[in-house]
N, C-alpha and C positions, 0 to 999 in steps of 0.2 A: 727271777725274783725268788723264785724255792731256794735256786741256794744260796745266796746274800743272806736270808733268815735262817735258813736251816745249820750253815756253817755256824755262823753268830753265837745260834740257840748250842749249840752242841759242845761248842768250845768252851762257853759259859759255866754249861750242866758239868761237865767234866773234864776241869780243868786238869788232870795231872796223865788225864789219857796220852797216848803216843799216837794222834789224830793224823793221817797222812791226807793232806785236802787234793783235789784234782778239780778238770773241768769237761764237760758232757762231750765226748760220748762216754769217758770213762768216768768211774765214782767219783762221785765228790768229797765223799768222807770214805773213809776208810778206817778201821781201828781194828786194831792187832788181835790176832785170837791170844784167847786166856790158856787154850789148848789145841794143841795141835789137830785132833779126829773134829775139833768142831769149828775149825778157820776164822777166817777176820769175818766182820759185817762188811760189808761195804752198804753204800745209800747211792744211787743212781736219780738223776732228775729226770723224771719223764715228761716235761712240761707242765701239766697242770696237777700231775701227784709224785709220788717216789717210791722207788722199787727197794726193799731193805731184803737183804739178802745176807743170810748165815754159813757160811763159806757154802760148800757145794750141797750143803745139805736142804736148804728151802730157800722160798721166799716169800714175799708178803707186800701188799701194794698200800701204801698209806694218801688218800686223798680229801680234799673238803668234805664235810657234808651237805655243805649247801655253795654247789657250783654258782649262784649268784652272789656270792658276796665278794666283796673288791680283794684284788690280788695280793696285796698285805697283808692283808685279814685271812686269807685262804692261807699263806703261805704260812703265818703266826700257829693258825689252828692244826698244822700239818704237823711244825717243828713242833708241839705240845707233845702230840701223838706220838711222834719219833721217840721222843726228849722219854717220856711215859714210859714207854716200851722199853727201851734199853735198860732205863732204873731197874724192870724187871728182871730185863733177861742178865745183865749183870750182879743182882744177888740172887742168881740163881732161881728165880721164880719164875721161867718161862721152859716148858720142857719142850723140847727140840727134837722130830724125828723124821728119820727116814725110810722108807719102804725096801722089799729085798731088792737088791740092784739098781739100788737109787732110783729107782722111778717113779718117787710121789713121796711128799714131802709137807711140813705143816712143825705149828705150833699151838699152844697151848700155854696161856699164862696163868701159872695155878693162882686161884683167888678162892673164897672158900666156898666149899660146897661144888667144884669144879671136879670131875674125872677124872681120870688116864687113861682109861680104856679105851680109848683111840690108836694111845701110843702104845696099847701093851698087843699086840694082835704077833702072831708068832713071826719071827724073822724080822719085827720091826726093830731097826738100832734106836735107842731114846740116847741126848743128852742132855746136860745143864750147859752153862757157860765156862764153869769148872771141869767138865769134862763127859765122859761117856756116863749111863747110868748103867749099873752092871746088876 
């Protein structure tokens, strides 16, 4: 059911993307990176939520908030989430980073009144969607 809405919602939100769709075990959306150091997203179904993942740089699990509510509804309130996020991270409103030797990884949707100082700790890589931040 995640991805029947989730494709739907995505192709919708951003019609002129180069959307590569697939089916579980592998991604189901797929969308190209803007740059090369920060790779594609990919969106993986894991059943009742989905893993969104910034090329090899992190990832992030998106699921209902309220595991009782009916499977369309669960699946709607997911794709929102998804939908939400991306708008960010593709105008560059989401800083993206990685730990030394890739071993720990995260995000950060700047909104105001939000840090950095997560992402500025020494040796951490940070980027936008646009690209590395130097």
């Amino acid at each position: 059911m995640i991805r029947e809405v989730l494709v739907t919602g995505v192709k919708a939100a951003f019609p002129g993307a180069a959307i590569k769709l697939g089916t579980p075990p592998d991604p189901i959306v797929v969308i190209p990176a803007k740059h090369a150091e920060v790779g594609d997203v990919s969106i993986h179904d894991e059943g009742e939520e989905v893993a969104l993942h910034i090329g090899d740089i992190t990832h992030g699990h998106f699921s209902s908030p309220d595991p009782s509510l009916p499977e369309r509804e669960s699946a709607a309130r997911i794709t929102s989430a998804v939908i939400e996020f991306l708008q960010d991270l593709f105008a560059d409103r989401v800083v993206v980073w990685q730990g030394p030797g890739g071993v720990a990884g995260g995000w950060l949707v700047l909104t105001q009144g939000k840090s950095m100082k997560a992402s500025q700790l020494p040796g951490v890589k940070r980027y936008l969607w646009s690209g590395p931040i130097r």
